[in-house]
C-alpha positions as CSV (number, residue, x, y, z in Angstrom):
1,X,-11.1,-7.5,14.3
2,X,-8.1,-5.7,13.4
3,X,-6.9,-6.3,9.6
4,X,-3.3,-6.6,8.3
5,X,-2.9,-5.2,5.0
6,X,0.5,-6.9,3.6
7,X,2.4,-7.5,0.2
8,X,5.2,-9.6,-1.3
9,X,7.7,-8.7,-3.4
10,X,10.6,-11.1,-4.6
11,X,13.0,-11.7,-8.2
12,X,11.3,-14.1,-10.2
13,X,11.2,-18.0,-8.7
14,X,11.6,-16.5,-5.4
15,X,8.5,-18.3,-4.1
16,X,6.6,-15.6,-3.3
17,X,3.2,-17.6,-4.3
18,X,4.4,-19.9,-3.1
19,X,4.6,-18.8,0.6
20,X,0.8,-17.4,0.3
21,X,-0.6,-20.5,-0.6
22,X,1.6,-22.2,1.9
23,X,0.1,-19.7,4.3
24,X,-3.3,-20.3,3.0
25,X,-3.2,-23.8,3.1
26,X,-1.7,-24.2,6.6
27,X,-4.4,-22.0,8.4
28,X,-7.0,-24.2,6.4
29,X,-7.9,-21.0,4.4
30,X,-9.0,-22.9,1.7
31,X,-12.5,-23.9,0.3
32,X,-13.3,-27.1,0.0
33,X,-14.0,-27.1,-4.2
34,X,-10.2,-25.2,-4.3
35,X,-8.8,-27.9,-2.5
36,X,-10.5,-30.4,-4.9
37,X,-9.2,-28.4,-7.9
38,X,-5.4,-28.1,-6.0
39,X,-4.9,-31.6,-5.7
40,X,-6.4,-32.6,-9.1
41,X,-4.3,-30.4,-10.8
42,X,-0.9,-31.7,-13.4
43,X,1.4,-28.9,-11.6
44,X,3.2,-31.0,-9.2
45,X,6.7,-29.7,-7.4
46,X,9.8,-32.0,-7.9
47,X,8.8,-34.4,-5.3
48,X,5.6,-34.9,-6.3
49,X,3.8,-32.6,-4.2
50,X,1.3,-30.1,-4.6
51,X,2.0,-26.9,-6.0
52,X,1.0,-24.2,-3.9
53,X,1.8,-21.2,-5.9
54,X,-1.5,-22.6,-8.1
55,X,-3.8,-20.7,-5.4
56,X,-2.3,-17.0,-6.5
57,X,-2.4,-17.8,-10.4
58,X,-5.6,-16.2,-11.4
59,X,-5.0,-15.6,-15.2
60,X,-4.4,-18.6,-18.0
61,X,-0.7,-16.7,-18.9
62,X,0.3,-16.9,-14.9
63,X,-0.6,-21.1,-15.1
64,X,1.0,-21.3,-18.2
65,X,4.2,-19.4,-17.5
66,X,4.6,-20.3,-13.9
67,X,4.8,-16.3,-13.0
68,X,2.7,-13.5,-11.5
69,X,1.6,-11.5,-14.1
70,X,-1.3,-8.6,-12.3
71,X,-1.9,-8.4,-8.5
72,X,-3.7,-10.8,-6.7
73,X,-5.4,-10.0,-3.7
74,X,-6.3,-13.3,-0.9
75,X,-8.0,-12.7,2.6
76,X,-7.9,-14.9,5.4
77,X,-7.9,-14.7,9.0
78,X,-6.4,-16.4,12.1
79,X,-8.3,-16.1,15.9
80,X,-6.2,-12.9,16.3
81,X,-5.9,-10.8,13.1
82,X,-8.0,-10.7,9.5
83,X,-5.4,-10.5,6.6
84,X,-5.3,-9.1,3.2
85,X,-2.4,-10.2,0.9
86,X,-0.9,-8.8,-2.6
87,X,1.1,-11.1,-4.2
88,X,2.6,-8.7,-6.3
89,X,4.9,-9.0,-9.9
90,X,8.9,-9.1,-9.5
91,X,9.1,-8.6,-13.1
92,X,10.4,-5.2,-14.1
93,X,8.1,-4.4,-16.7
94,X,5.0,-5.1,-14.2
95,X,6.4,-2.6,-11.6
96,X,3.1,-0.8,-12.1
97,X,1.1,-3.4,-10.4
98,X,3.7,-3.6,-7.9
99,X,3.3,-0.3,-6.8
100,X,-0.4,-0.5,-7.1
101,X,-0.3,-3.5,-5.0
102,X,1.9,-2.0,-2.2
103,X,0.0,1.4,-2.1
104,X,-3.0,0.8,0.7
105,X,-0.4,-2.1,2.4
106,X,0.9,-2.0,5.9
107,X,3.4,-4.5,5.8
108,X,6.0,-5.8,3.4
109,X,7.4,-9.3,2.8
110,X,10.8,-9.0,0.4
111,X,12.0,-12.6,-0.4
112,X,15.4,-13.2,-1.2
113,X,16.0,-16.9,-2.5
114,X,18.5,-18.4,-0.1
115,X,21.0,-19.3,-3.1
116,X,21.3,-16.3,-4.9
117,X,21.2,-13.8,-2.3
118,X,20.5,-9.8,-2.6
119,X,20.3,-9.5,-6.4
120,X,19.5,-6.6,-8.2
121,X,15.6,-6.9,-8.2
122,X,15.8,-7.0,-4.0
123,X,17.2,-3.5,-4.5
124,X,14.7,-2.4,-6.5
125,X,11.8,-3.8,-4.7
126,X,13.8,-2.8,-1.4
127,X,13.5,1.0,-3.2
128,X,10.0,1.3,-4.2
129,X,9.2,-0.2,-0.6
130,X,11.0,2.6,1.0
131,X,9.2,5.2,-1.7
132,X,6.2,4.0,-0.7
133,X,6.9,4.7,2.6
134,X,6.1,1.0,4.4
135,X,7.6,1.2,7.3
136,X,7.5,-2.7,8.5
137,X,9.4,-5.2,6.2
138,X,9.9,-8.6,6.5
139,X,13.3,-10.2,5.2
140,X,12.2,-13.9,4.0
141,X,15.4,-16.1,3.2
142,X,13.2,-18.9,1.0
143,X,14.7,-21.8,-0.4
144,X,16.3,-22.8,3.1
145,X,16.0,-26.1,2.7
146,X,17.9,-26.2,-0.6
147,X,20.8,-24.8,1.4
148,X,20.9,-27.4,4.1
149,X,19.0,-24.6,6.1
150,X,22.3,-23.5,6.8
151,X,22.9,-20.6,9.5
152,X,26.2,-19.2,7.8
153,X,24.1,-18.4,4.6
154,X,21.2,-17.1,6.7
155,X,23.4,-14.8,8.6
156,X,25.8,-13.6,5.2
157,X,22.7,-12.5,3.6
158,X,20.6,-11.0,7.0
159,X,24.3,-8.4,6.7
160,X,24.1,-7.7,3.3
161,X,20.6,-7.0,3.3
162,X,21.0,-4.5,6.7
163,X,23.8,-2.5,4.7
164,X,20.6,-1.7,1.8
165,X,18.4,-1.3,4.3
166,X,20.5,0.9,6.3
167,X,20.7,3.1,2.7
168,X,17.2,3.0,2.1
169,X,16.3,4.6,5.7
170,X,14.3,1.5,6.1
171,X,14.3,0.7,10.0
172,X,11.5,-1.8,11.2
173,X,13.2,-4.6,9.3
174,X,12.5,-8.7,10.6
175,X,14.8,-11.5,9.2
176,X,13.1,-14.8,8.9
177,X,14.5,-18.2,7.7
178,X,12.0,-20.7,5.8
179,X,11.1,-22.6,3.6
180,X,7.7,-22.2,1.6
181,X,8.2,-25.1,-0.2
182,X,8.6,-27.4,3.0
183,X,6.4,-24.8,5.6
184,X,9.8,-24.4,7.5
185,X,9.1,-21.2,9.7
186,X,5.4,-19.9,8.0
187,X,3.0,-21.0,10.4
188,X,5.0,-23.5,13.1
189,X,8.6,-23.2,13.9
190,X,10.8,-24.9,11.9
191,X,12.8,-28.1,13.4
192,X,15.5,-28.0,10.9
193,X,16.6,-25.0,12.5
194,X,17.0,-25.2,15.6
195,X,19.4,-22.2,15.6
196,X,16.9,-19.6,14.8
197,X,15.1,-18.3,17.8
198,X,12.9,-15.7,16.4
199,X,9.2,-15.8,15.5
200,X,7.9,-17.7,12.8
201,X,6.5,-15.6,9.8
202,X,2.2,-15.7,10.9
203,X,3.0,-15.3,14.4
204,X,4.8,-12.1,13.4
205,X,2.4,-11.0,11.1
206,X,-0.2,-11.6,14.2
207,X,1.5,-9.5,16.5
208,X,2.7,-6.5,14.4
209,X,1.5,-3.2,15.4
210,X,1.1,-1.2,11.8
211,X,-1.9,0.7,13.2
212,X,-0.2,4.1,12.7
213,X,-2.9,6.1,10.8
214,X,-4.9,6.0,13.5
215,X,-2.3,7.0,15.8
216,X,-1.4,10.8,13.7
217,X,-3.2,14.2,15.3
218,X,-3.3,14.7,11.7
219,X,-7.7,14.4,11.3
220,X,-8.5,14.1,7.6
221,X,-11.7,13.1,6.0
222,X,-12.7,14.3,2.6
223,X,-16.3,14.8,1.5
224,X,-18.0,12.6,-0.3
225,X,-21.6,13.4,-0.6
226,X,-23.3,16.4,1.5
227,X,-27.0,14.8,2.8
228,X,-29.3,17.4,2.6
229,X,-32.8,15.1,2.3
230,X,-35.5,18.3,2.6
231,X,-38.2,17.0,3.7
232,X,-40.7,18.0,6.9
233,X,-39.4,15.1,8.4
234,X,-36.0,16.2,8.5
235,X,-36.3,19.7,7.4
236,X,-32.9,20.9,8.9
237,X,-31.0,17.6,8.5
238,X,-27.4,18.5,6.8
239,X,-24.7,15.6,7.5
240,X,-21.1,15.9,5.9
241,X,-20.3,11.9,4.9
242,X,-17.0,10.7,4.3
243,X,-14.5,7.9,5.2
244,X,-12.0,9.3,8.2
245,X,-8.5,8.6,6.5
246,X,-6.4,9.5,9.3
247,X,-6.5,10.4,13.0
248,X,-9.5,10.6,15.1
249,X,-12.9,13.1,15.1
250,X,-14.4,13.2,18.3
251,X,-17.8,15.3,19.3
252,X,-17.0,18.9,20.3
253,X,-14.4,18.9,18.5
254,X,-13.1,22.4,16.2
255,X,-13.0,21.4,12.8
256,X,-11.6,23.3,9.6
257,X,-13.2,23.1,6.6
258,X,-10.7,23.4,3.4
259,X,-10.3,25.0,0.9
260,X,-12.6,27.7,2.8
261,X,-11.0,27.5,5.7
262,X,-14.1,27.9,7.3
263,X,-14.5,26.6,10.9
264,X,-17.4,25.2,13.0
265,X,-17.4,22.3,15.7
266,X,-18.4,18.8,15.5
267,X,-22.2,18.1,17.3
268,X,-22.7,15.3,16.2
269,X,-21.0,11.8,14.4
270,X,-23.4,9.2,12.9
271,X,-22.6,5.3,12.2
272,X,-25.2,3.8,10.3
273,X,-28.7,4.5,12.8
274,X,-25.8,4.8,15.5
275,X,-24.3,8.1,17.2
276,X,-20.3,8.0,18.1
277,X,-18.7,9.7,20.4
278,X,-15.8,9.5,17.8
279,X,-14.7,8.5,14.4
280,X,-11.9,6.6,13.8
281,X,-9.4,5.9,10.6
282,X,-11.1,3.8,8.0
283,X,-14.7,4.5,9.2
284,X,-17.0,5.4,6.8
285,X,-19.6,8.0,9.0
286,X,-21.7,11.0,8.7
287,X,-20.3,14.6,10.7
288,X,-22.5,17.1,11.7
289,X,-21.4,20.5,12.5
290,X,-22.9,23.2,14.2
291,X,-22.5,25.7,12.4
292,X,-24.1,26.0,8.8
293,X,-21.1,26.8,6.3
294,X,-20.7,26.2,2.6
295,X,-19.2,22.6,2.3
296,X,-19.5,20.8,-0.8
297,X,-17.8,17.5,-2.4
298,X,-14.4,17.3,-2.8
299,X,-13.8,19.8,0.3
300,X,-11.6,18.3,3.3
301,X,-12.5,18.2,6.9
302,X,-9.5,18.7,9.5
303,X,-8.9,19.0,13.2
304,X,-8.0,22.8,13.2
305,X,-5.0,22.0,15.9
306,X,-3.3,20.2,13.0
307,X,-3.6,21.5,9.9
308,X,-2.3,20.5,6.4
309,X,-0.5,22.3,3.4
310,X,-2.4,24.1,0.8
311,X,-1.0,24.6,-2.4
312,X,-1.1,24.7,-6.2
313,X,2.6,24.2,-6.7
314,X,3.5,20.4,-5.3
315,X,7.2,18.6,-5.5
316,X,6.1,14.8,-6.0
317,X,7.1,11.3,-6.8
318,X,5.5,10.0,-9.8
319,X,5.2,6.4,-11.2
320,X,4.5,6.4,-14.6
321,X,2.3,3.8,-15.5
322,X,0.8,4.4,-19.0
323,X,2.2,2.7,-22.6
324,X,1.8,6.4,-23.6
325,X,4.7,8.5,-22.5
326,X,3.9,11.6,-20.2
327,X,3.1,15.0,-22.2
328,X,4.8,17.8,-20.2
329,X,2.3,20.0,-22.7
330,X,-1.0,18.8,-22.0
331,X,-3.3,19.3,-19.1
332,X,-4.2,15.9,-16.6
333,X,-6.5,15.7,-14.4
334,X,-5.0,15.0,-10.6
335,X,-7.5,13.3,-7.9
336,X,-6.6,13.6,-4.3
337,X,-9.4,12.1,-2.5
338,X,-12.5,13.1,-3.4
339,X,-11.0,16.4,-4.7
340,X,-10.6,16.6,-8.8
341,X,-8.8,19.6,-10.8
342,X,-6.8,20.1,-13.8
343,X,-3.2,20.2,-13.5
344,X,0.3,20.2,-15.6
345,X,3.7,18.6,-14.7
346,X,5.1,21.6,-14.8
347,X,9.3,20.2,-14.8
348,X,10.9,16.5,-14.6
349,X,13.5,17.3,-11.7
350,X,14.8,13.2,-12.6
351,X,14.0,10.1,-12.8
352,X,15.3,6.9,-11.0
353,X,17.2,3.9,-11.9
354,X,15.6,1.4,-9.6
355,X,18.3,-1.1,-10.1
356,X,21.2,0.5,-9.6
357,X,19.1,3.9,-7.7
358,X,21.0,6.6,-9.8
359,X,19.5,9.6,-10.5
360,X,19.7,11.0,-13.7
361,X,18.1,13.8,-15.7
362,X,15.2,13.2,-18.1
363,X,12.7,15.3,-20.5
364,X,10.2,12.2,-20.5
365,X,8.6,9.4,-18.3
366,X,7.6,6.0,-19.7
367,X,5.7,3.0,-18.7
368,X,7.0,2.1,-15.3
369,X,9.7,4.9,-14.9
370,X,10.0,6.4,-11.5
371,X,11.0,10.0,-10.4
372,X,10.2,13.5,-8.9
373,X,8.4,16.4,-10.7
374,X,7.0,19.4,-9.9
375,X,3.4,19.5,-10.5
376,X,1.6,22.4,-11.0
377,X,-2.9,22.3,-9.9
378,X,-5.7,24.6,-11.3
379,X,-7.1,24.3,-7.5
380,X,-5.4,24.2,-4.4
381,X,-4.7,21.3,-3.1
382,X,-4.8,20.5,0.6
383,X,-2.4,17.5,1.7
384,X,0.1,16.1,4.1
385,X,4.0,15.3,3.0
386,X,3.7,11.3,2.3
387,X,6.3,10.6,4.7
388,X,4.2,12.3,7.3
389,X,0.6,11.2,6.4
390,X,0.4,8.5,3.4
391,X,-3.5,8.5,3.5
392,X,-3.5,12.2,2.8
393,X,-0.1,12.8,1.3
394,X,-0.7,10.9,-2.9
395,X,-3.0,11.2,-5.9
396,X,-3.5,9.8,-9.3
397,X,-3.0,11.1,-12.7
398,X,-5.8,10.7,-15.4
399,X,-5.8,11.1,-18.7
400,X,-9.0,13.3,-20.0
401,X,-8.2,12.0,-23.6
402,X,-8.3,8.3,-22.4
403,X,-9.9,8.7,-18.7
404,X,-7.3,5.7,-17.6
405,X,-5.0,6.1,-14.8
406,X,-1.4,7.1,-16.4
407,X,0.3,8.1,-12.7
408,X,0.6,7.4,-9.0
409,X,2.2,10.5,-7.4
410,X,3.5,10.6,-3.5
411,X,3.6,14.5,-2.6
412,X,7.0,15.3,-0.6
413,X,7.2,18.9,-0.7
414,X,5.5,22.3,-1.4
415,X,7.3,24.8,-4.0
416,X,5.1,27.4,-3.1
């Protein structure tokens, strides 16, 4: 069954766990014991019903404070699609776990609470949406109910929010009226508004097509582990495994391997104790080639009718997301993939005020800060742009003093 990676992003009391658990709830997502513990719980709404935003608040300080603090990830599914949701921070100081949130999604859901409107934190989660490169968004106009589910303040802020959108390049954009609180327009249509004639928000998120990895001529698939076992009983036996990131791998056909740039054809693709005829995005499978050439971990597979960039000199976004500044001195270590190597940020070209989306020149990153570098790689690196291939096109920064994660970078250009 397919699966529908989406997040939510929203200011702070938008309702955006709110409208998971609303959607939880009304597809009867939830176990019986969390039901128990929902409706025995002292967090009750204004009229006395349950609140629903209790489902997404995994840690004590989230219960406590009534906000979402780190991501939290819920799964359910409907007779048509499996799900995966991020309810994500709006809090500017967790914009880390936003973007960590949003990276593997498909889909967006901005909310915009009905009475305030597009505020300042819709334009910056609008912004890291678009660097992030998600190209379906969902416009939710919560709180309907607390503006008498009013069309003439559905449709003031539907042409605000187009004129952002419009700035942002972000085209696949759905406007949907409702009501978390009340389940106006999540799962069933909404009564109270009888004047919108669109989809409500599950039966859009059960019909979207976001299957566009699979789609690319792009062929990617990084080595994990070369099987060699060695033994009489399978003597000759040397399978490249790996998970297909992008694009399709079909038997006969001419692969490159890279850095080498070595070439061979495919003979054979193995599932588990099954042979495929083809391997698909997101499949985790073993490639045989037929020619014996030097292939180790860390090396990338690709269709040779479409290959990628190689380079050691990369233009990138980078989110920052350590409390320890970036060291423009020091070495990192970058991991695309399975592929690791030393590298240095070579120049801070500027860094982005996501509120207002001013650029300005900068000589140091912080926790949270956003912007393009130019980073420079011991090894060369073989990618996609991330507008063009986001599976293949970003990498992380870690810290060989600390080993933690201190950067997300989004690769949009080679220098070289």
């Amino acid at each position: 069954m397919n699966i529908l990676k989406f997040f939510t992003a929203g200011s702070v009391d938008d309702g955006k766990s709110t409208l998971i658990g609303r959607l939880l709830y009304d597809t009867d997502s939830i176990l019986a014991d969390q039901l128990e513990a929902l409706q025995s719980s002292n967090r009750k709404n204004d009229d006395g019903t349950i609140d629903l935003a209790i489902l997404t608040d995994g840690l004590r300080a989230e219960r406590e404070q009534g906000i979402t603090i780190d991501v939290a990830y819920k799964y359910f599914q409907t007779a048509k699609r499996k799900f995966i949701i991020a309810d994500t921070p709006g809090h500017i100081q967790y914009t880390r776990n936003m973007v960590t949130g949003a990276s593997t999604a498909n889909l967006a859901i901005i909310l915009i609470d009905a009475r305030n409107g597009v505020v300042e934190q819709t334009i910056r989660h609008s912004y890291l949406v678009s660097l992030l490169g998600i190209k379906h968004i969902v416009v939710a106009i919560n709180k309907m109910d607390m503006m008498d589910y009013s069309e003439t303040v559905f449709t003031a802020i539907k042409e605000k929010y187009k004129a952002l959108a419009q700035n942002l390049g972000l085209k696949e954009v759905t406007y949907i009226p409702v009501s978390a609180l009340k389940g106006d327009n999540i799962v069933q249509p909404s009564t109270n508004m009888d004047w919108y004639e669109g989809e409500s928000l599950l039966h859009f998120l059960e019909q979207v097509d976001t299957d566009l990895q699979d789609k690319t001529t792009k062929a990617r698939m990084p080595v994990q582990w070369v099987i060699r076992p060695q033994t009489d009983e399978l003597h000759d036996y040397r399978g490249y495994a790996g998970r297909v990131l992008s694009g399709t791998f079909k038997v006969n056909d001419k692969v490159t391997a890279l850095p080498a740039g070595t070439s061979s054809t495919i003979s054979k693709i193995e599932f588990f104790e099954n042979e495929l005829e083809q391997a698909l995005a997101g499949q985790s499978v073993i490639i045989h080639l037929k020619d014996n050439i030097d292939i180790s971990r860390g090396d990338t597979l690709v269709n040779s009718s479409a290959l990628p960039i190689e380079s050691k000199l990369i233009e990138a976004d980078l989110c920052w997301m350590d409390t320890r500044a970036l060291d423009t001195s020091i070495m990192y270590i970058i991991q695309h993939n399975s592929k690791t190597t030393k590298c240095k940020i070579n120049e801070i070209l500027h860094k982005v005020d996501i509120n207002t989306l001013e650029k300005h020149t900068a000589d140091e990153f912080k926790l949270n800060d956003i912007g393009r570098v130019i980073v420079k790689t011991a090894d060369a690196l073989a990618f996609d742009l991330y507008g063009d291939n986001r599976a293949n096109g970003s990498a992380i920064l870690i810290d060989s003093r600390t080993n933690l994660t201190v950067g997300a970078l989004m690769f949009r250009a080679s220098v070289e």
